[in-house]
Jmol script that loads the backbone (N, CA, C; Angstrom):
load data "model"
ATOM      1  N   UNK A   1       0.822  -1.190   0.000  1.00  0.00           N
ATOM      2  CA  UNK A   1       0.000   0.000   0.000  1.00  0.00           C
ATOM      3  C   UNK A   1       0.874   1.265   0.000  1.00  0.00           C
ATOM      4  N   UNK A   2       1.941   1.235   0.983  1.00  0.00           N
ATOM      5  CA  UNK A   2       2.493   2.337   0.747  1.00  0.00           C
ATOM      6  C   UNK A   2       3.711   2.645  -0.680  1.00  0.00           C
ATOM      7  N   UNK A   3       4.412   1.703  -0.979  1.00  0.00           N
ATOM      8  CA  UNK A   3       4.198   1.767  -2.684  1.00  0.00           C
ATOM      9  C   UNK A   3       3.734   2.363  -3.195  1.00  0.00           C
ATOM     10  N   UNK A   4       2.003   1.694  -3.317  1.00  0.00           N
ATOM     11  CA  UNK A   4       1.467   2.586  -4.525  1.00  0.00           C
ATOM     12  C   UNK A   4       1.149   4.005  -3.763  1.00  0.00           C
ATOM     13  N   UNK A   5       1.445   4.417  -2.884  1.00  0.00           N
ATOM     14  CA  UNK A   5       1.047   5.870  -2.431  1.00  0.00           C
ATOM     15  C   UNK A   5       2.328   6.415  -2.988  1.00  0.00           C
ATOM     16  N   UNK A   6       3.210   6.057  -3.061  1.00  0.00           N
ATOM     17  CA  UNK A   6       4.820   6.959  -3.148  1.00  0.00           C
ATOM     18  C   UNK A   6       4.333   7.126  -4.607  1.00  0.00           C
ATOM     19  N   UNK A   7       4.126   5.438  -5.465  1.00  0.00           N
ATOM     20  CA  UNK A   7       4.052   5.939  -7.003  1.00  0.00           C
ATOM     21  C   UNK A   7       3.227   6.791  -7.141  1.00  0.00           C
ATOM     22  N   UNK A   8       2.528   6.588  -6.900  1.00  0.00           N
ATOM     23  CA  UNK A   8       1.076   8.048  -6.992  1.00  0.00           C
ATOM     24  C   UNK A   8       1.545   9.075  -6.877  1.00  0.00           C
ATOM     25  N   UNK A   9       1.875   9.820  -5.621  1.00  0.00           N
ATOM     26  CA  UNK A   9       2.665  10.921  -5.599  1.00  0.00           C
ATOM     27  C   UNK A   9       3.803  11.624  -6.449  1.00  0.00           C
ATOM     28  N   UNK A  10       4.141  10.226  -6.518  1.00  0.00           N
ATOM     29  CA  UNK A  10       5.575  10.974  -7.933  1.00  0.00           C
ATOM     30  C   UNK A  10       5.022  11.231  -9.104  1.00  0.00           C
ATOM     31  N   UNK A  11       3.833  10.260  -9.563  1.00  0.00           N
ATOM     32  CA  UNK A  11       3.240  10.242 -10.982  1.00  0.00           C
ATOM     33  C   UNK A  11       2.360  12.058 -10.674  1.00  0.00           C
ATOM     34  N   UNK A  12       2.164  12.271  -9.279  1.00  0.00           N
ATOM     35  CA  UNK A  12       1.461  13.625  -9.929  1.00  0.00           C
ATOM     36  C   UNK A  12       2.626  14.989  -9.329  1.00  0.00           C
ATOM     37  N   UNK A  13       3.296  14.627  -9.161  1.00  0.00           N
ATOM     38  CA  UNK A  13       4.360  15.401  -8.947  1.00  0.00           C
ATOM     39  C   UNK A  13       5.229  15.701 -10.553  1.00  0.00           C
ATOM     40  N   UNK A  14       4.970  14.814 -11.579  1.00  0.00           N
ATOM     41  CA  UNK A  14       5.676  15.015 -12.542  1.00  0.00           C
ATOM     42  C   UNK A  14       4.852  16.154 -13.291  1.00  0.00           C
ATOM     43  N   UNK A  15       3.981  16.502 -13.537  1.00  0.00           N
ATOM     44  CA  UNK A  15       3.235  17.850 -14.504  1.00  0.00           C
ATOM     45  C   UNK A  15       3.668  19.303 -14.011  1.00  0.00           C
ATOM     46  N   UNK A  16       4.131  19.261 -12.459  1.00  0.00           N
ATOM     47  CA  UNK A  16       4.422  20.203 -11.401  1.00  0.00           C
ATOM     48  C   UNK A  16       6.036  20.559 -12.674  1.00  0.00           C
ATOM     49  N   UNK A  17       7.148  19.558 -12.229  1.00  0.00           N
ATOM     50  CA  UNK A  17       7.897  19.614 -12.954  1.00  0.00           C
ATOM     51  C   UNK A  17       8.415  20.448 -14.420  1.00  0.00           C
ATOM     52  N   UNK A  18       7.164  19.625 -15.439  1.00  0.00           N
ATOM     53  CA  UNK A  18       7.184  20.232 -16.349  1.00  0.00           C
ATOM     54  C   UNK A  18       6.985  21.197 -16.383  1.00  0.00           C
ATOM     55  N   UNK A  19       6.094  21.611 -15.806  1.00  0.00           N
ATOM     56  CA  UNK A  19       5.391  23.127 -15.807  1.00  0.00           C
ATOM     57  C   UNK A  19       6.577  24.241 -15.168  1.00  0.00           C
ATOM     58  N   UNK A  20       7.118  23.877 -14.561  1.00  0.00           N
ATOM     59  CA  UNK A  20       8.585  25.028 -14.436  1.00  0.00           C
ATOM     60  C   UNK A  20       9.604  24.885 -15.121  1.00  0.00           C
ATOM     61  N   UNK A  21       9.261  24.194 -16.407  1.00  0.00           N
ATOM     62  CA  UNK A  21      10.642  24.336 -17.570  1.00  0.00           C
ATOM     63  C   UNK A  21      11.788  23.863 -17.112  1.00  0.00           C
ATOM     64  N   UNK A  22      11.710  22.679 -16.391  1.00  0.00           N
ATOM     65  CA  UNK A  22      12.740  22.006 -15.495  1.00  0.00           C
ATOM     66  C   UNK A  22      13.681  21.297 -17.098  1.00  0.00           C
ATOM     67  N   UNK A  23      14.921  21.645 -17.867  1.00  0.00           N
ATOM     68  CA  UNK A  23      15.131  20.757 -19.077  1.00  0.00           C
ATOM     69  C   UNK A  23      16.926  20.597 -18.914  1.00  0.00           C
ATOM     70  N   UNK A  24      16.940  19.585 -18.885  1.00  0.00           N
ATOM     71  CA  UNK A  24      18.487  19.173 -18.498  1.00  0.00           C
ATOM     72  C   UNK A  24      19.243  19.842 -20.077  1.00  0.00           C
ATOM     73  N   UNK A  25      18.803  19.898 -21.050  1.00  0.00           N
ATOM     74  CA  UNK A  25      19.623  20.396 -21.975  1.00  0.00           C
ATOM     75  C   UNK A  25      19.293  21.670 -22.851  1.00  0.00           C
ATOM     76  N   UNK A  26      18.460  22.675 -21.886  1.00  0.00           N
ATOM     77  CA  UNK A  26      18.647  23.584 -22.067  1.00  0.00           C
ATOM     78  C   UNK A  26      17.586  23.961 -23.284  1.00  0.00           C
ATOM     79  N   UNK A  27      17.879  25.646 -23.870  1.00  0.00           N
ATOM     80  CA  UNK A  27      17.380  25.678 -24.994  1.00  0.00           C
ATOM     81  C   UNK A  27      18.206  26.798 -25.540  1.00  0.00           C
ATOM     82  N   UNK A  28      17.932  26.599 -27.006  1.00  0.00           N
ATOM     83  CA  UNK A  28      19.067  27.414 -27.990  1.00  0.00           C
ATOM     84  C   UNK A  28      18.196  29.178 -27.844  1.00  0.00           C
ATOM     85  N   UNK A  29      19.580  30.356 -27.583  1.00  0.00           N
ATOM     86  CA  UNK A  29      19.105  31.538 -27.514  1.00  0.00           C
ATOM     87  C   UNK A  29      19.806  32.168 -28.539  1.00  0.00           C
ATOM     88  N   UNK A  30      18.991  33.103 -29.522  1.00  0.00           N
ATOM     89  CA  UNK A  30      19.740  33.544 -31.242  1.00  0.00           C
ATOM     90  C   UNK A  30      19.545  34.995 -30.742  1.00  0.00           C
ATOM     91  N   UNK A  31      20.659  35.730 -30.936  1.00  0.00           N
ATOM     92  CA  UNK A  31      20.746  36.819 -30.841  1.00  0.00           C
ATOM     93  C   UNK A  31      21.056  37.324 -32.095  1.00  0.00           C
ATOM     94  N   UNK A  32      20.185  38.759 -32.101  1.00  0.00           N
ATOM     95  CA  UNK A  32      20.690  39.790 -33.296  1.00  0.00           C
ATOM     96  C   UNK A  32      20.980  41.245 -32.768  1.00  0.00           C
ATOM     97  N   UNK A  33      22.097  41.427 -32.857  1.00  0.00           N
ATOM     98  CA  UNK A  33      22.744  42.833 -32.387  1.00  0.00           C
ATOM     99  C   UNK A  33      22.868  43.642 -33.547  1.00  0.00           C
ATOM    100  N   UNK A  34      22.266  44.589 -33.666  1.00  0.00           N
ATOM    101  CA  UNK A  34      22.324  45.986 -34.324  1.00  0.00           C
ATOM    102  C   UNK A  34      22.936  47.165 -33.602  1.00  0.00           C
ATOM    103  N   UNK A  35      24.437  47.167 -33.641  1.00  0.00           N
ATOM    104  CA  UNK A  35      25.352  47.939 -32.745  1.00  0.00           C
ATOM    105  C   UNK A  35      25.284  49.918 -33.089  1.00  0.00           C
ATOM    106  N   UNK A  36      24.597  50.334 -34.332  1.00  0.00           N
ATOM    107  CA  UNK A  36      24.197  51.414 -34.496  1.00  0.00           C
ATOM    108  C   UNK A  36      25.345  52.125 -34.876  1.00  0.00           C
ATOM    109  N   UNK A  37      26.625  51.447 -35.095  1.00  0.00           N
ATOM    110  CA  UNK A  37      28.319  52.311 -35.154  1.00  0.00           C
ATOM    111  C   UNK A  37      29.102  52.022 -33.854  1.00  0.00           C
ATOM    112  N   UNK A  38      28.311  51.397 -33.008  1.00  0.00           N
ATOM    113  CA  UNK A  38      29.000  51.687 -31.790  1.00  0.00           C
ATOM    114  C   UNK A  38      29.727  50.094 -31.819  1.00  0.00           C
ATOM    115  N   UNK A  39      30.878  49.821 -30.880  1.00  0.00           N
ATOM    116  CA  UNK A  39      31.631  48.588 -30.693  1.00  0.00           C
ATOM    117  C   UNK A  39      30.775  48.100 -29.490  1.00  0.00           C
ATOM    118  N   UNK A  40      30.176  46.992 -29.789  1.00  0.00           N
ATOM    119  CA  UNK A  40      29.652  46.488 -28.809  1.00  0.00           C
ATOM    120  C   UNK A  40      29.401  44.826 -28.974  1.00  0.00           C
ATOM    121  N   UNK A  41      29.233  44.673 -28.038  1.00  0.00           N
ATOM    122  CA  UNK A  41      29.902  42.609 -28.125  1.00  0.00           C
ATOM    123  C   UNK A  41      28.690  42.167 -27.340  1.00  0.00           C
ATOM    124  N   UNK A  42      28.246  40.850 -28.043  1.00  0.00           N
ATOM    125  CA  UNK A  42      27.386  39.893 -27.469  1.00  0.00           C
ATOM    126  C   UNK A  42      28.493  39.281 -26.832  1.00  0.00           C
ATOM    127  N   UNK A  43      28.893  38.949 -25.327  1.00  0.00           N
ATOM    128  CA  UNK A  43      29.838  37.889 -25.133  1.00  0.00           C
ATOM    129  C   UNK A  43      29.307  36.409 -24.797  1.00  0.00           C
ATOM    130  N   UNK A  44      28.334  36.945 -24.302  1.00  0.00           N
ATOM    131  CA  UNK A  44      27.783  35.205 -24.092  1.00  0.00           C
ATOM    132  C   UNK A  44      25.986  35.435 -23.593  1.00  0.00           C
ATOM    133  N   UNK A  45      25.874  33.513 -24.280  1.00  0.00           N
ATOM    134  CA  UNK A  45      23.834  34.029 -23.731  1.00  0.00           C
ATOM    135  C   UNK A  45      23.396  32.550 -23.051  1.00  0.00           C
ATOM    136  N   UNK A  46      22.878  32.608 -22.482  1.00  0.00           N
ATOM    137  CA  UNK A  46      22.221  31.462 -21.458  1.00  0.00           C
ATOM    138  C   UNK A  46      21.050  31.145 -20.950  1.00  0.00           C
ATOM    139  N   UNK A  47      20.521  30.480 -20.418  1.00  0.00           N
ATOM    140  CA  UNK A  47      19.414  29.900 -19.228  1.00  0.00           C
ATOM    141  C   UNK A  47      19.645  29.183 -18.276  1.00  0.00           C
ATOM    142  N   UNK A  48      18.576  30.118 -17.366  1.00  0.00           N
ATOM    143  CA  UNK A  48      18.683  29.335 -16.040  1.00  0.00           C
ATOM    144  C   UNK A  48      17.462  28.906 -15.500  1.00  0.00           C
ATOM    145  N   UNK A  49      16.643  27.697 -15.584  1.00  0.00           N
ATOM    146  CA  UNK A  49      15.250  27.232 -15.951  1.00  0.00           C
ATOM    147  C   UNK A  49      14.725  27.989 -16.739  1.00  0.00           C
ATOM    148  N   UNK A  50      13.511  28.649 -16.542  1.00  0.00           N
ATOM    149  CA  UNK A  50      12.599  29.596 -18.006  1.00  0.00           C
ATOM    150  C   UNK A  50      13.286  31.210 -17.894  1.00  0.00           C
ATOM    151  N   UNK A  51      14.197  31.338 -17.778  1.00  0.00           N
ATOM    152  CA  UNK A  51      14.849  32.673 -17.916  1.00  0.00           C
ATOM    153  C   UNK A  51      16.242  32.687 -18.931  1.00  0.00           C
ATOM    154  N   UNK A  52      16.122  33.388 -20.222  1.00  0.00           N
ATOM    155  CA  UNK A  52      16.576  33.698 -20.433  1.00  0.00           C
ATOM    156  C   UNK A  52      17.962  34.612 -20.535  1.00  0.00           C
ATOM    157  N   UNK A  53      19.244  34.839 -20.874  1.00  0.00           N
ATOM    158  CA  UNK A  53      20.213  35.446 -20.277  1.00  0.00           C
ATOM    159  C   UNK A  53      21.174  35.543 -21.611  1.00  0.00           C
ATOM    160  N   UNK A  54      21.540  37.447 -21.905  1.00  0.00           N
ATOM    161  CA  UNK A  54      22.267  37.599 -22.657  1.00  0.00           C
ATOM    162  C   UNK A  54      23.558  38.587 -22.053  1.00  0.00           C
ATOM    163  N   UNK A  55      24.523  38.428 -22.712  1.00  0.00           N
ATOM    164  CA  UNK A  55      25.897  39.350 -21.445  1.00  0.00           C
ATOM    165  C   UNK A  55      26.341  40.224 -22.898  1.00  0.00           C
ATOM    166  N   UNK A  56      26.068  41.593 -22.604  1.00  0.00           N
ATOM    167  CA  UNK A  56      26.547  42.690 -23.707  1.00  0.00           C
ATOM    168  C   UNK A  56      27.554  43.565 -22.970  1.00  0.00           C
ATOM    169  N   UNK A  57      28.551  43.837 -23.958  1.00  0.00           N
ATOM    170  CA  UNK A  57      29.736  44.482 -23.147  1.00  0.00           C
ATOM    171  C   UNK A  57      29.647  45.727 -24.532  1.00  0.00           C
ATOM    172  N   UNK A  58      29.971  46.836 -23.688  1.00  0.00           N
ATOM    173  CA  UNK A  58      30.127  48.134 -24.548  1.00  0.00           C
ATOM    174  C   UNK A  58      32.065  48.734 -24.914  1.00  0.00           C
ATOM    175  N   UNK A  59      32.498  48.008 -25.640  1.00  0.00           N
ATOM    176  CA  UNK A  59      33.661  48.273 -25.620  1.00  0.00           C
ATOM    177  C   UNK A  59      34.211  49.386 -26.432  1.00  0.00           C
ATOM    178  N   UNK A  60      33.183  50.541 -26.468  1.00  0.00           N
ATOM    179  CA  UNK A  60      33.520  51.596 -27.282  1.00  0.00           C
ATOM    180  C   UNK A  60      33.496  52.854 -26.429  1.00  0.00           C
ATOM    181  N   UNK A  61      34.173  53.911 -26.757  1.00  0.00           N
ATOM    182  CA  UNK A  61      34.247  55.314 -25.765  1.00  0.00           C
ATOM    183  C   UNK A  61      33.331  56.198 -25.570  1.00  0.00           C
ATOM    184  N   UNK A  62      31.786  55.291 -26.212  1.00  0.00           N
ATOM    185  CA  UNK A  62      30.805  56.454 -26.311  1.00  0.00           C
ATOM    186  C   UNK A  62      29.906  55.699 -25.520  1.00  0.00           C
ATOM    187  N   UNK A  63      28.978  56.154 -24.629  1.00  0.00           N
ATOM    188  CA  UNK A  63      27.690  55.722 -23.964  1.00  0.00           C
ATOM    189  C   UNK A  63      26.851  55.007 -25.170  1.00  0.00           C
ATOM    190  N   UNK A  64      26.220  53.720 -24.669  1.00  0.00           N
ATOM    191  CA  UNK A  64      25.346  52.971 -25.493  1.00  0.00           C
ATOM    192  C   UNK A  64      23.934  53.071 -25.057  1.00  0.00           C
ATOM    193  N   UNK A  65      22.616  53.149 -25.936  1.00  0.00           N
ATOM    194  CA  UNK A  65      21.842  53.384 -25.111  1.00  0.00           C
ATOM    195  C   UNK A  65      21.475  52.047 -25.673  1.00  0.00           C
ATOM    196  N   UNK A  66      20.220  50.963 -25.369  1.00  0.00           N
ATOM    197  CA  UNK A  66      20.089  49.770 -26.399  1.00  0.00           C
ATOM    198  C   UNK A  66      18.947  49.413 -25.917  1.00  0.00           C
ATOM    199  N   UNK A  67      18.025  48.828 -26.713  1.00  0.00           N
ATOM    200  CA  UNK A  67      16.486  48.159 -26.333  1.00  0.00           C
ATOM    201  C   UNK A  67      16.877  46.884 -26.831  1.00  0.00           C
ATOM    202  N   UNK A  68      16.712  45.876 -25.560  1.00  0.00           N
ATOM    203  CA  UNK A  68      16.186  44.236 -25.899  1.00  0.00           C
ATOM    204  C   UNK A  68      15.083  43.772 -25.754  1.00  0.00           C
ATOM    205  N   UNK A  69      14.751  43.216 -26.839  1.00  0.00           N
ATOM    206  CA  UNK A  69      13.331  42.080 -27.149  1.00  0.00           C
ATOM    207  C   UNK A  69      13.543  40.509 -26.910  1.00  0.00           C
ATOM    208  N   UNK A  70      12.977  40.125 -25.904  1.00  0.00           N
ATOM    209  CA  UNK A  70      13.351  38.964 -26.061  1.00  0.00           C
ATOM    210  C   UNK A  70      11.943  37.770 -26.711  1.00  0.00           C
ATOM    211  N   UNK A  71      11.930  36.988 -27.804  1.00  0.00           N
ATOM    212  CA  UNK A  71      10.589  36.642 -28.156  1.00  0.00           C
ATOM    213  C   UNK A  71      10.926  35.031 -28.233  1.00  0.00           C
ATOM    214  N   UNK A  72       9.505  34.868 -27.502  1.00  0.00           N
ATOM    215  CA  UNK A  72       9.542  33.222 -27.112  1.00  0.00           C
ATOM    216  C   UNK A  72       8.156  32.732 -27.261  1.00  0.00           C
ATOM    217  N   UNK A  73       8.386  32.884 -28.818  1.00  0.00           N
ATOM    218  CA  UNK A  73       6.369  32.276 -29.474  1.00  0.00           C
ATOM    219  C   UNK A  73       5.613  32.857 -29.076  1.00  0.00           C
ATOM    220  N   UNK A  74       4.480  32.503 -28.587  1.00  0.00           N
ATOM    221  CA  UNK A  74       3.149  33.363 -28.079  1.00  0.00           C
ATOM    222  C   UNK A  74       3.151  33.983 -27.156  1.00  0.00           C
ATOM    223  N   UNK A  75       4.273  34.144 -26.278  1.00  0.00           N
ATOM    224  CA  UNK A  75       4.189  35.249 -25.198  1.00  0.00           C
ATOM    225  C   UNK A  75       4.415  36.950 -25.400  1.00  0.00           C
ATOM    226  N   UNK A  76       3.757  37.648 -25.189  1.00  0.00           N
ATOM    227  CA  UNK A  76       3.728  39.019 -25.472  1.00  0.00           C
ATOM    228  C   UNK A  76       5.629  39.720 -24.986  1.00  0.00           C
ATOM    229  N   UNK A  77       6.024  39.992 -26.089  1.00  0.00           N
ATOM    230  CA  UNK A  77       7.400  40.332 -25.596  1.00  0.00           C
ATOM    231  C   UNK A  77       7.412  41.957 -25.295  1.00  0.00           C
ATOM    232  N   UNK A  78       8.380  41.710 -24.270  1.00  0.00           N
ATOM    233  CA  UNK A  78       8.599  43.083 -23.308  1.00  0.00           C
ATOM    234  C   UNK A  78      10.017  44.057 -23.488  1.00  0.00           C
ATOM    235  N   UNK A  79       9.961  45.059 -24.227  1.00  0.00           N
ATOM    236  CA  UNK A  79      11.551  45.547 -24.207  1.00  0.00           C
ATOM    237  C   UNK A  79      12.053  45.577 -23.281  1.00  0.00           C
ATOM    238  N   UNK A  80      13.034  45.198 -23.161  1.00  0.00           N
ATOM    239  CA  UNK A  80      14.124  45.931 -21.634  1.00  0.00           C
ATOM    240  C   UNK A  80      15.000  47.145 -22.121  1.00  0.00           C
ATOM    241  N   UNK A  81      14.933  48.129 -21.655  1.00  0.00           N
ATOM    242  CA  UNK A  81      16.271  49.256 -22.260  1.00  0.00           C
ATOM    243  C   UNK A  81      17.417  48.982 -20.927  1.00  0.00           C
ATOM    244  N   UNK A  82      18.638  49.567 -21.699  1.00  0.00           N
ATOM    245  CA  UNK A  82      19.159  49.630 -20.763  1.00  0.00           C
ATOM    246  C   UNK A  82      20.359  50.920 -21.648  1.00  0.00           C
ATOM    247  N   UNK A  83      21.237  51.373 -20.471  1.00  0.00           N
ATOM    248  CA  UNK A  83      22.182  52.455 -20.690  1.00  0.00           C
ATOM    249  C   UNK A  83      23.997  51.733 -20.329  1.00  0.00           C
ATOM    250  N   UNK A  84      24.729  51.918 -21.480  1.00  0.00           N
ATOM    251  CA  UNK A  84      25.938  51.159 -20.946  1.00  0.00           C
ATOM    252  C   UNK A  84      26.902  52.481 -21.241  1.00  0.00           C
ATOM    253  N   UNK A  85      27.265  52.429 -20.502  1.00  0.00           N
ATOM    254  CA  UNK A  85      29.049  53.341 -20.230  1.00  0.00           C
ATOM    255  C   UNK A  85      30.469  52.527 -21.243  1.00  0.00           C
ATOM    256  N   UNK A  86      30.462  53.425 -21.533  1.00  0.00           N
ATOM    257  CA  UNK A  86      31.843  52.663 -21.862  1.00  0.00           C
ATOM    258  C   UNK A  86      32.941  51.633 -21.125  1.00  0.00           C
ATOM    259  N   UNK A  87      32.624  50.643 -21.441  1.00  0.00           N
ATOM    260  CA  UNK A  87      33.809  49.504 -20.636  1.00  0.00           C
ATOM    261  C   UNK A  87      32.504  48.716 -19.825  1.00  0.00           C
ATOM    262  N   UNK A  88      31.122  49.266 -19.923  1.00  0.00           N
ATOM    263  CA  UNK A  88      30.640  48.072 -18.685  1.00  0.00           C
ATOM    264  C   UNK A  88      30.398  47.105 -19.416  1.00  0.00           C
ATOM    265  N   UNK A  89      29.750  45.895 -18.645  1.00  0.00           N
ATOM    266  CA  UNK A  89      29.060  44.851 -19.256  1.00  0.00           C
ATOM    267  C   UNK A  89      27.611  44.428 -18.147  1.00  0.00           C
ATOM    268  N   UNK A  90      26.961  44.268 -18.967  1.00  0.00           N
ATOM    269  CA  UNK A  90      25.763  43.814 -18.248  1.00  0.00           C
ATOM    270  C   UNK A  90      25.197  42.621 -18.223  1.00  0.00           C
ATOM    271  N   UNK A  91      24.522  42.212 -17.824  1.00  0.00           N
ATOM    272  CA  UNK A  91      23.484  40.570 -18.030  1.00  0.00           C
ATOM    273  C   UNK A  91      21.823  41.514 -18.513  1.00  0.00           C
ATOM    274  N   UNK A  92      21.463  40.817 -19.575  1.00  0.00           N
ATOM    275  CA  UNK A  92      20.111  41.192 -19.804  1.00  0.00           C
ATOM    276  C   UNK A  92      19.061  39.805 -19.415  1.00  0.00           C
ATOM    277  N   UNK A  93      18.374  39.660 -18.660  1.00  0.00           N
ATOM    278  CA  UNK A  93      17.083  38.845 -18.105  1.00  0.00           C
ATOM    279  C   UNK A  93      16.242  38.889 -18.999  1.00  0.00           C
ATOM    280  N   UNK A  94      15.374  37.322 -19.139  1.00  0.00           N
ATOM    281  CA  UNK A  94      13.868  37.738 -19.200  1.00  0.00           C
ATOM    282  C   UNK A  94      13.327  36.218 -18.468  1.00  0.00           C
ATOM    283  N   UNK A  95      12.698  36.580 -18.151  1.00  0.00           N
ATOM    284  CA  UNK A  95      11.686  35.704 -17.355  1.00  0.00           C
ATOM    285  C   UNK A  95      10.519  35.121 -18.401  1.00  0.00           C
ATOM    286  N   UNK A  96       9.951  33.894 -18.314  1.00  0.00           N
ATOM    287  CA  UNK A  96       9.076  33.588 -19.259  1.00  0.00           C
ATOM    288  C   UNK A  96       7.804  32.407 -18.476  1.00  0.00           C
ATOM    289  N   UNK A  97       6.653  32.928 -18.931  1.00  0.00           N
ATOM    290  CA  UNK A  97       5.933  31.556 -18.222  1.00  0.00           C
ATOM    291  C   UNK A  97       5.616  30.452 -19.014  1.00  0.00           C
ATOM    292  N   UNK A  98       5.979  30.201 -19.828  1.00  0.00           N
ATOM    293  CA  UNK A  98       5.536  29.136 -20.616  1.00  0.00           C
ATOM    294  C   UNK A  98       6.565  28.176 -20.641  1.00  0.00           C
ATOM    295  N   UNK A  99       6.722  27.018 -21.201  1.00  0.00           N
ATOM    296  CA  UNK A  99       7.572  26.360 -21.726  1.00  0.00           C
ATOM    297  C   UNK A  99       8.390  26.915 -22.951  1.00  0.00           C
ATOM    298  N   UNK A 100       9.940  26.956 -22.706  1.00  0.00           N
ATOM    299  CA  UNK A 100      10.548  28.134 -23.900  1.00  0.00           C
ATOM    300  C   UNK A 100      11.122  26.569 -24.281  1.00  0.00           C
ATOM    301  N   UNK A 101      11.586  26.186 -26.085  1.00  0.00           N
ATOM    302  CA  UNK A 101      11.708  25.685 -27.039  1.00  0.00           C
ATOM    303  C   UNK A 101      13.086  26.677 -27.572  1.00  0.00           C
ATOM    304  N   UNK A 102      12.968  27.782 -27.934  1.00  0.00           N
ATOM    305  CA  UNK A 102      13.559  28.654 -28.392  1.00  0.00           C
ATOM    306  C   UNK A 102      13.190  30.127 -28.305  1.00  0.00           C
ATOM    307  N   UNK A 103      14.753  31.382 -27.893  1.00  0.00           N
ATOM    308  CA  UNK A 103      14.082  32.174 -27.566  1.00  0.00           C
ATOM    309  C   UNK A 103      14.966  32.987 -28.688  1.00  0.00           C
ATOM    310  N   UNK A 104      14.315  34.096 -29.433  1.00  0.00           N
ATOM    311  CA  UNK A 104      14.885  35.226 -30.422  1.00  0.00           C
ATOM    312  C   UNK A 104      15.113  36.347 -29.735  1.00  0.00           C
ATOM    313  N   UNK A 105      16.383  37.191 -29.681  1.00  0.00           N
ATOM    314  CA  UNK A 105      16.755  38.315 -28.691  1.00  0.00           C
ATOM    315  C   UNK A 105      17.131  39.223 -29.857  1.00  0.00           C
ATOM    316  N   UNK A 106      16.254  40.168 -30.023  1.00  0.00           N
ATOM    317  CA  UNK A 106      16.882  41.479 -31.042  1.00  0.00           C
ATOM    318  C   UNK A 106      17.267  42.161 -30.257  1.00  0.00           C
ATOM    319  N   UNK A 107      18.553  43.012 -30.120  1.00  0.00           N
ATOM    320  CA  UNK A 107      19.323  44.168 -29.543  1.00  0.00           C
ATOM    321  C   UNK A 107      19.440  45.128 -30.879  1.00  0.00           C
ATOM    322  N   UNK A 108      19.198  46.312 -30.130  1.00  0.00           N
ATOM    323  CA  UNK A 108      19.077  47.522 -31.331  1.00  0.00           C
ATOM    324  C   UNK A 108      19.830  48.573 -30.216  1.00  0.00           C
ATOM    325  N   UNK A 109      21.304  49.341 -30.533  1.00  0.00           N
ATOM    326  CA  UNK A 109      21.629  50.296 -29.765  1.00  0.00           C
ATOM    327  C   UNK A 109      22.040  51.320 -30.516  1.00  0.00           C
ATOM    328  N   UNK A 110      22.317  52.386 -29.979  1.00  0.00           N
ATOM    329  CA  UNK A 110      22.328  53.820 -30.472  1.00  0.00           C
ATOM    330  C   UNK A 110      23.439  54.440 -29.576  1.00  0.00           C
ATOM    331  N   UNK A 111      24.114  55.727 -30.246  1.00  0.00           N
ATOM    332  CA  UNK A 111      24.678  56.323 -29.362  1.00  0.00           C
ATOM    333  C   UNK A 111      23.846  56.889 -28.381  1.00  0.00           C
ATOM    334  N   UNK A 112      24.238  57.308 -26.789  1.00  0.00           N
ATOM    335  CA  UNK A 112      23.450  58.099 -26.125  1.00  0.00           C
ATOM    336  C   UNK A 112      23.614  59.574 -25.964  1.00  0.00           C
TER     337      UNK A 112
END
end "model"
wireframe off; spacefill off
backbone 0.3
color backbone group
């Protein structure tokens, strides 16, 4: 009896799982940077369960100003702006509720 109580429990414990984008191998993130003239570097992009993660470094002498989109199928995508100094680097986030497959990140920056 207590067996089938444990299996039970695990069998409905598994949808819980899925449902927080729990994926041992991850998912592919495509970035498109439109640097505007300015030197600026995608250095690296990632996930950490359903969050998305891109690292932009401004390696030019002029202030960057830049809007990211991050789009992941049917979820309504949200710009993030952000302002970079010369020499910083940042992490750009996005949070997602769905199950992400694949996420598209347009970066568009400008001088500031």
């Amino acid at each position: 009896m207590k067996q089938l109580l444990i299996v039970g429990l695990l069998a409905l414990s598994l949808p819980v799982f899925a449902q927080q984008g729990v994926s041992p191998l991850g998912f592919p993130v495509d970035v498109e940077l439109k640097a505007g003239g300015l030197d600026l570097v995608n250095t690296d992009t990632g996930d950490v369960g359903n969050v998305a993660t891109v690292t932009l470094l401004n390696q030019d002498r002029r202030e960057a100003f830049c809007v990211a989109t991050f789009v992941n199928g049917p979820e309504r995508p949200s710009p993030l702006r952000v302002r970079l100094a010369p020499g910083e680097k940042t992490v750009l986030t996005q949070a997602f509720q769905r199950e992400i497959v694949r996420v598209r990140v347009s970066i568009e920056c400008n001088e500031d």
